[in-house]
ZAVEX-27069 format. One line per 10 residues: number of its first residue (from 1); their letters; for each residue x, y, z of N, C-alpha, C. Coordinates in nm, 4 decimals. Example, Ala and Ser with C-alpha at 12.3 -4.5 7.8 and 13.67 -1.06 7.14 Angstrom:
<sites>
1 = AS = 1.3190 -0.5690 0.7800 1.2300 -0.4500 0.7800 1.3200 -0.3300 0.7800; 1.2850 -0.2250 0.7080 1.3670 -0.1060 0.7140 1.2900 0.0030 0.7870
</sites>
This chain:
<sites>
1 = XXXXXXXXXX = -5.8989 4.3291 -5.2703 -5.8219 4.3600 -5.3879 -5.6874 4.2886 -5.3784; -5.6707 4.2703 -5.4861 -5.5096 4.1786 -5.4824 -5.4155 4.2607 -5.5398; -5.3235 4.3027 -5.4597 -5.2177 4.3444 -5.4410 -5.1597 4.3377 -5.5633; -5.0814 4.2321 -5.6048 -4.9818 4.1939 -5.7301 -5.0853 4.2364 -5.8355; -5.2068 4.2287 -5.8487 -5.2953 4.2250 -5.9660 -5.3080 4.3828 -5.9694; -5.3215 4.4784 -5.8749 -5.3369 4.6081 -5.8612 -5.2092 4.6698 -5.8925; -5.0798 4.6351 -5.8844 -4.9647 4.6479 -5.9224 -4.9537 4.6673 -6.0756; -4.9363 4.5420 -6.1517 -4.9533 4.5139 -6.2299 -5.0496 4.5881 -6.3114; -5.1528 4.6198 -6.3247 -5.2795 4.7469 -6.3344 -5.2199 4.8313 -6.3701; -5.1615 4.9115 -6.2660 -5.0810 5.0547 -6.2163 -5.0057 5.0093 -6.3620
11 = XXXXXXXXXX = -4.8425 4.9205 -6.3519 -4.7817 4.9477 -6.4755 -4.7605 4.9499 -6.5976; -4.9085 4.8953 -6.6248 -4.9864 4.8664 -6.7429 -5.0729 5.0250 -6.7736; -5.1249 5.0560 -6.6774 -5.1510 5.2183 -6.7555 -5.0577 5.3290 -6.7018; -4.9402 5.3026 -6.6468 -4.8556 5.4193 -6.6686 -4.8056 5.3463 -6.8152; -4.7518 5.2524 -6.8735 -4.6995 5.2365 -7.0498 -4.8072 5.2724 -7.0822; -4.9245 5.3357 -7.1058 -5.0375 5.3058 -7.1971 -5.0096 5.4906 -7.1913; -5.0309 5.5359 -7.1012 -4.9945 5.6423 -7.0625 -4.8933 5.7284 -7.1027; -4.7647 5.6901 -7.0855 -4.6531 5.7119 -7.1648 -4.6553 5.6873 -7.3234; -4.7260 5.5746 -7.3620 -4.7057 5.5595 -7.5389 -4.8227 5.6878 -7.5693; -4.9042 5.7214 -7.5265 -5.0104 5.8087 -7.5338 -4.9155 5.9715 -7.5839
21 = XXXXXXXXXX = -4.8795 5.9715 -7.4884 -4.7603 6.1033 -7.4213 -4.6632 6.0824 -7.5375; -4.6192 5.9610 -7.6063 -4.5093 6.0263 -7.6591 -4.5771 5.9986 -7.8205; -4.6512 5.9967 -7.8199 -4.7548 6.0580 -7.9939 -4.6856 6.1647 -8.0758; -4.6583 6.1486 -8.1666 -4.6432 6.2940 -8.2595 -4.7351 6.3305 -8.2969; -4.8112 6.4528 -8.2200 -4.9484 6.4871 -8.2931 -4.9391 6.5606 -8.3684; -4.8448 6.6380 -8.4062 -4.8193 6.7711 -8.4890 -4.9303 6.7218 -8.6535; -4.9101 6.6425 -8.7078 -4.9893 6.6123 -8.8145 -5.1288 6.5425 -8.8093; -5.1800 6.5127 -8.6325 -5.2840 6.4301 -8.6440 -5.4240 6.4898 -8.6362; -5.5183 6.4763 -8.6556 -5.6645 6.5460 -8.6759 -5.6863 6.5802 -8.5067; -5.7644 6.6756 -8.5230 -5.8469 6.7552 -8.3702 -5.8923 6.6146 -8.3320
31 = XXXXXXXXXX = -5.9698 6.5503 -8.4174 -6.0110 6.4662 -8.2938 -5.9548 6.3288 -8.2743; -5.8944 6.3135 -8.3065 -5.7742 6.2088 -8.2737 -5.6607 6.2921 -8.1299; -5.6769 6.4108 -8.1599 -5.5819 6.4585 -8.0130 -5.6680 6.4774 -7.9275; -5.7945 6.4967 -7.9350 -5.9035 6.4279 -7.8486 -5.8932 6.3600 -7.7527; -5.9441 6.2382 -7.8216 -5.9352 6.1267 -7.8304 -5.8323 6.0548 -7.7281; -5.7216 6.0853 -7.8099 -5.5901 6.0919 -7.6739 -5.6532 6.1143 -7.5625; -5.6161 6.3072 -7.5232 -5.6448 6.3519 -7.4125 -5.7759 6.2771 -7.3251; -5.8452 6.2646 -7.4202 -5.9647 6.2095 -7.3190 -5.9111 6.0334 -7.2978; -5.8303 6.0131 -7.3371 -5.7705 5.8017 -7.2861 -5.6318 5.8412 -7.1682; -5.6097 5.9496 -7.1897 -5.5068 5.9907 -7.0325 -5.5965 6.0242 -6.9926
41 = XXXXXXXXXX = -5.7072 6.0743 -6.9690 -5.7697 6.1818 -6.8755 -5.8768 6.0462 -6.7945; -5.9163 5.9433 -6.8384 -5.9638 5.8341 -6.7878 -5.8185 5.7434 -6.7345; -5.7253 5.7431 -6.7662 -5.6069 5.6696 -6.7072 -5.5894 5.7477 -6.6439; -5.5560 5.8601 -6.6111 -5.4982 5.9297 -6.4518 -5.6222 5.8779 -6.3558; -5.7399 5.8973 -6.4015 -5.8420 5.8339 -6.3156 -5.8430 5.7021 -6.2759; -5.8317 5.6356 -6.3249 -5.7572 5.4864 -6.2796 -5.6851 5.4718 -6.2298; -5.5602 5.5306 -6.2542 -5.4312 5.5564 -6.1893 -5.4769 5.5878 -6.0025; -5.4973 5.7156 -6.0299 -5.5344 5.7616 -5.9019 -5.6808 5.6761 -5.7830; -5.7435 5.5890 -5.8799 -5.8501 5.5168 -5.7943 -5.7535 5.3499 -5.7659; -5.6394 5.3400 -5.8178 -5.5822 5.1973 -5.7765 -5.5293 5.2325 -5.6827
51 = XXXXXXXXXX = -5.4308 5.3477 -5.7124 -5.3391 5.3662 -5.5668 -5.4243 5.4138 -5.4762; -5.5150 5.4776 -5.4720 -5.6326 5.5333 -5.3469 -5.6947 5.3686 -5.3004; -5.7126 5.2762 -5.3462 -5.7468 5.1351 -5.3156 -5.6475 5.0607 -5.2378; -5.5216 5.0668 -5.2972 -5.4226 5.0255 -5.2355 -5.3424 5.0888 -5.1098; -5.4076 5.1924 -5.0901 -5.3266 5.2914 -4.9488 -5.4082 5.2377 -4.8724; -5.5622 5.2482 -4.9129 -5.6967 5.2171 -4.8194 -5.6748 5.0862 -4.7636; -5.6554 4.9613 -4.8194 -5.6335 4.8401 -4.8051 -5.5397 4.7609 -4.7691; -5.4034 4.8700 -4.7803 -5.3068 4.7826 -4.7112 -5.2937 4.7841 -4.5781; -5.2587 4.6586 -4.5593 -5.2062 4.6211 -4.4527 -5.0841 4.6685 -4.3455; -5.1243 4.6996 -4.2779 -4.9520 4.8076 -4.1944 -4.8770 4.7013 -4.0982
</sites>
C-alpha cells in the first residue's frame, strides 16, 4: 500500500464525511437522510480499514 495514496484517501473521506455531517436535513425526505447515514456509515468503514492498513504496514 502506498502511503501518500492512503493519506490522501483518509482526507478525501474525512471532507466527504464532514460535507455529509454538515447537511441541513430538517426539510429533506426519510430517505435521503438514509441515504446519508448509510454514505457515513460505509466511510467510517473505510476510514477505519485505511488506518488499520496503515498501522499494519508501517514501517517502524
Amino acid at each position: 500500500m502506498d502511503l501518500v495514496e492512503a493519506k490522501k484517501n483518509l482526507e478525501s473521506l474525512h471532507q466527504d464525511k464532514e460535507k455529509l455531517q454538515s447537511l441541513n436535513h430538517l426539510n429533506s425526505t426519510f430517505q435521503f437522510k438514509q441515504a446519508c447515514q448509510h454514505r457515513i456509515h460505509d466511510i467510517d468503514k473505510q476510514i477505519n480499514n485505511i488506518q488499520r492498513n496503515i498501522k499494519r504496514y508501517a514501517r517502524p
